[in-house]
C-alpha positions in Angstrom: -6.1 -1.7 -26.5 -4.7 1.8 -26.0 -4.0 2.6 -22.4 -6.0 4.5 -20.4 -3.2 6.8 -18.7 0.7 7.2 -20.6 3.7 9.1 -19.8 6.4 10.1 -21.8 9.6 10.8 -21.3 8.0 12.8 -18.0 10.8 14.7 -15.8 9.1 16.4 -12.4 10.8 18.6 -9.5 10.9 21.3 -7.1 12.8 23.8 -7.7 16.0 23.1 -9.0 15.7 19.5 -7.7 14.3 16.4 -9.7 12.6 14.2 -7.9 11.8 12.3 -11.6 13.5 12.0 -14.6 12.6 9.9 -17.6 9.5 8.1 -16.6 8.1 6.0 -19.3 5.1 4.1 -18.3 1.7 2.9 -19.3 -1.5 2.0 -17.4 -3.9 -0.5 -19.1 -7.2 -1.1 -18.7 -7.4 -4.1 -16.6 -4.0 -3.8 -15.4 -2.2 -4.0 -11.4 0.3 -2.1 -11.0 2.8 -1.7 -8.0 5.6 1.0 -7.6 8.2 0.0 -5.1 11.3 2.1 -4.1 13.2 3.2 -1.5 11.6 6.5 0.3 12.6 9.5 -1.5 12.4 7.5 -4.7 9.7 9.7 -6.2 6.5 6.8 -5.8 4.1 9.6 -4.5 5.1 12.4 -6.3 4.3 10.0 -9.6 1.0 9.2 -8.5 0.0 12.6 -8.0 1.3 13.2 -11.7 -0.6 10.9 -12.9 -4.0 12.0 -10.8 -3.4 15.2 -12.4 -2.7 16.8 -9.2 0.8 17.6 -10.4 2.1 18.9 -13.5 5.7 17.7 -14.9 8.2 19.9 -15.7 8.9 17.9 -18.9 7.7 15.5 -21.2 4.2 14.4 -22.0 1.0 12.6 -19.6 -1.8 12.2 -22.2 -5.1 10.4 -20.9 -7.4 8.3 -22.8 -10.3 10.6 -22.6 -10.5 14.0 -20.1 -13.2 12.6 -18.2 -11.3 9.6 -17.0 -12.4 8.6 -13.1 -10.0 7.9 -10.9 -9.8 7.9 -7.1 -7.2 8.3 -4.7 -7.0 6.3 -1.3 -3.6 8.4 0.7 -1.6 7.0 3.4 -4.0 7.0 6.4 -1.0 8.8 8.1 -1.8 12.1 6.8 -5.8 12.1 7.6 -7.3 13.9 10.9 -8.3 11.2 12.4 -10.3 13.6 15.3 -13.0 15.3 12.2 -16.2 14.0 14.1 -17.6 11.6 10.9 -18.4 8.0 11.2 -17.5 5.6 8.7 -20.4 5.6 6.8 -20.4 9.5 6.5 -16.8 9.0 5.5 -17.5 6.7 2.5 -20.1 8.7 1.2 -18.2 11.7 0.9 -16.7 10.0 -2.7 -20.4 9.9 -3.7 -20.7 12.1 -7.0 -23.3 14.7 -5.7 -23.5 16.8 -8.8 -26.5 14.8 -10.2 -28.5 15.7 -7.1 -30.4 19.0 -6.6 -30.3 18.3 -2.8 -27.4 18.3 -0.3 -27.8 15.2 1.4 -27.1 11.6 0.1 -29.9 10.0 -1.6 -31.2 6.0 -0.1 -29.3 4.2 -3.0 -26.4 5.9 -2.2 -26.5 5.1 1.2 -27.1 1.5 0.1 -24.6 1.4 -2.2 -21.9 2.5 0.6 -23.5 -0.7 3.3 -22.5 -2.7 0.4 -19.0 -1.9 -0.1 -18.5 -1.8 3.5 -20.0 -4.8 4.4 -17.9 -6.2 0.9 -15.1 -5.0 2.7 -16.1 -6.7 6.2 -16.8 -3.7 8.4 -20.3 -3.1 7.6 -21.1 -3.9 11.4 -18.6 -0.3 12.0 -20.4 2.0 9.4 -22.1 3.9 12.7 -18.3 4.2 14.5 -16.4 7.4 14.6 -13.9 6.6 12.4 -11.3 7.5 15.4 -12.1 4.6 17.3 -10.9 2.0 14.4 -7.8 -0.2 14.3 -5.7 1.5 11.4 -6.3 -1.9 9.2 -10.1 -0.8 9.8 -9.5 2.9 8.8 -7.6 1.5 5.6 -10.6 -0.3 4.7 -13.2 3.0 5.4 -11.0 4.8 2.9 -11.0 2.0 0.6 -14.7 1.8 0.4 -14.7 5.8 -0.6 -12.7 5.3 -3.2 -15.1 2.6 -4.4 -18.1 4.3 -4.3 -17.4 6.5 -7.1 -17.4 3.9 -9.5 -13.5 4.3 -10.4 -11.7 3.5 -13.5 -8.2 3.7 -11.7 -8.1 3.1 -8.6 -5.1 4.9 -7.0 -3.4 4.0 -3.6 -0.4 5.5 -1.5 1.1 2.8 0.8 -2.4 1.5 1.9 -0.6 -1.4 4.7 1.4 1.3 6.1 0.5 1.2 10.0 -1.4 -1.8 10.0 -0.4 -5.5 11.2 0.7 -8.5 8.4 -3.3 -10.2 8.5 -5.0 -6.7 7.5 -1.9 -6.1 4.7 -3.0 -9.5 3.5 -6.3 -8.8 3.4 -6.0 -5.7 1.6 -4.1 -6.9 -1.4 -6.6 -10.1 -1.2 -9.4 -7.5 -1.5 -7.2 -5.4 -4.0 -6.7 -8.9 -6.4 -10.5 -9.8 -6.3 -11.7 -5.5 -7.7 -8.6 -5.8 -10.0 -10.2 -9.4 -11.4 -13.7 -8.1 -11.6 -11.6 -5.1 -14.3 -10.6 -2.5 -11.7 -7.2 -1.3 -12.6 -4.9 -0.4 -10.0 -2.2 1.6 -9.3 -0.2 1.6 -5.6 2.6 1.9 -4.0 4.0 0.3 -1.6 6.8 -0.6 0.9 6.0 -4.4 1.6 7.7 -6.2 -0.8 6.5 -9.5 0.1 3.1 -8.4 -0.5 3.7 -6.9 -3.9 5.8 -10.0 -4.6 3.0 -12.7 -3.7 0.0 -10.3 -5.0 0.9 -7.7 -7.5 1.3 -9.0 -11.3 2.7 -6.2 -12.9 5.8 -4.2 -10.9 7.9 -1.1 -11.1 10.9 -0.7 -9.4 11.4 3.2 -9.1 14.2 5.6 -7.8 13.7 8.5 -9.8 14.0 6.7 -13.0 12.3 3.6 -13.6 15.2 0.9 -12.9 13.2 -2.1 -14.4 9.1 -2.8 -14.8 7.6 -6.2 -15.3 5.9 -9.7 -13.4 7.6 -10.2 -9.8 9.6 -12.9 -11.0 11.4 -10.5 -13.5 11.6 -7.2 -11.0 12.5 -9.5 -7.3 15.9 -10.0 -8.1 19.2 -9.5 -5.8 21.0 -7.2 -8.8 17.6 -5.2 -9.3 16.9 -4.4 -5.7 20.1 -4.0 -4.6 20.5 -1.1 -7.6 17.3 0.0 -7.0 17.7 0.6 -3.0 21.6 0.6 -2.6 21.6 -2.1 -0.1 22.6 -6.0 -0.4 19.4 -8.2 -0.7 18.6 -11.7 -0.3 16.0 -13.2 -2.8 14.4 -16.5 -2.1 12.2 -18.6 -4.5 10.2 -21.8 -3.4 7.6 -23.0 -5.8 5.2 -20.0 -6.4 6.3 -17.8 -4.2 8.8 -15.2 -3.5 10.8 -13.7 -0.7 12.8 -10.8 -0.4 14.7 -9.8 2.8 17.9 -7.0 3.2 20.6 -8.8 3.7 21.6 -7.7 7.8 24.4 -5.6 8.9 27.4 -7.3 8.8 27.9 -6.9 12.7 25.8 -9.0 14.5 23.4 -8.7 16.9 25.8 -10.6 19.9 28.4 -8.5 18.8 27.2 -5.1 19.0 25.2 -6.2 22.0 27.1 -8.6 23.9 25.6 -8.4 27.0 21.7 -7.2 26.0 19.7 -6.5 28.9 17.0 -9.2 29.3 12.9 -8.8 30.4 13.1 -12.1 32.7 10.4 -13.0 34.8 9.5 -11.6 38.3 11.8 -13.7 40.8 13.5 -15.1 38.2 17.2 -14.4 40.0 16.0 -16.4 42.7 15.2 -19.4 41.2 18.6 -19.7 39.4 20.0 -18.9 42.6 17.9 -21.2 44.8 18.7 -23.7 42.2 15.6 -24.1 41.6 14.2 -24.3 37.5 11.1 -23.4 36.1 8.6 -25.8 35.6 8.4 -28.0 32.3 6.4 -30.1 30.8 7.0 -33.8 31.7 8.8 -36.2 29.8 7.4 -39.2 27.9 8.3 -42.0 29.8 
């Protein structure tokens, strides 16, 4: 099957400076693909090249067909989170209006966007400014945009930045079950763990592609460690993976030795009553 989306050989800067050099790579239909990287390493600037926002300065990006659809779900860090729009005004804003002669959304469009949201488990928010939602929440909003047009590709830029380990979790769980109904994906992100454990096809960028393939292949201490210049520990038990960088060689007791504490109100004056805090009691 050809693919739907392949570069060649693509180089892409400003100015004098590369930000990409070299970048072989094909999309395929059905495929889920994750670019990680260190920041700088060029991940955004490629998924803009290959949205077609951005032209390279080298090298070839040829596309299946011009009419390929493919949305884009940015970091929720660069949105205005105070334009007065409530979710569900949000997600119909990726609703293809050039089929309708009027300039409001039609009922099965409106349905169609309760659906995703309520697939997406914030159907009961589709009447909230989108301003007064957890950023896991906004995530999902913009999500459910992107799904409304009917995508081919769907393309996302760091969508767990800002929001806490259950909604990352929950997004690549949502992300796993589009991508087996035949969505193919494209992201990138900076959780490794999460691409380890959910993402089946990886590509470790820093301006050239360092090494693409299963997790398995990509998570290893030699391919991170190049990729990020840092020292990285990679841990395997049964199916899963687990990547963590390596920490400083000073530790925290020595750079710290005497860290300031929280403590409790009073808690000087126990120790110095000799008195303790209570405990549970022992088994006898």
């Amino acid at each position: 099957m050809d693919p739907l989306i392949e570069l060649n050989g693509v180089a892409f800067g400003y100015g004098a400076f590369n930000v990409l050099e070299e970048i072989d790579l094909h999309l395929h239909p059905g495929q889920f693909v994750g670019l990680v990287g260190p920041s700088g390493a060029g991940k955004t600037s490629l998924l803009k090249l290959v949205l077609d926002l951005y032209a390279p300065n080298s090298g070839r990006i040829q596309r299946v067909r011009p009419d390929l659809r493919l949305t884009y779900v940015p970091q929720i860090e660069t949105v205005d989170w105070s334009f007065p729009v409530t979710a569900e005004e949000v997600v119909l804003m990726g609703v293809d209006h050039r089929s309708n002669i009027w300039p409001w959304p039609r009922s099965r469009e409106r349905k169609r966007a309760r659906e995703i949201l309520d697939q997406l488990e914030i159907g009961h928010l589709a009447e909230r400014h989108i301003r007064d939602l957890s950023g896991g929440q906004q995530q999902r909003v913009f999500l459910a945009r992107a799904l409304v047009a009917d995508p081919e590709i769907l393309v996302l830029d760091e969508p767990t930045t800002g929001v806490d380990v259950r909604s990352s979790e929950n997004i690549f769980h949502w992300l796993t079950l589009l991508n087996k109904e035949g969505m193919t994906i494209l992201l990138t992100t900076h959780d490794l763990n999460m691409a380890a454990a959910h993402v089946p096809w990886v590509v470790c960028l820093n301006r050239r592609i360092v090494a693409q393939g299963p997790p398995h292949e990509i998570f290893t201490e030699d391919t991170l460690s190049h990729a990020y210049q840092g020292d990285f520990i990679v841990l395997r038990q049964d199916d899963m993976i687990f990547v963590q960088q390596r920490p400083h060689p000073h530790g925290l007791h020595e750079v710290l030795p005497e860290p300031v504490e929280g403590g409790l109100p009073n808690h000087d004056n126990r120790k110095s009553n000799g008195t303790q805090p209570a405990t549970a009691d022992k088994e006898s």
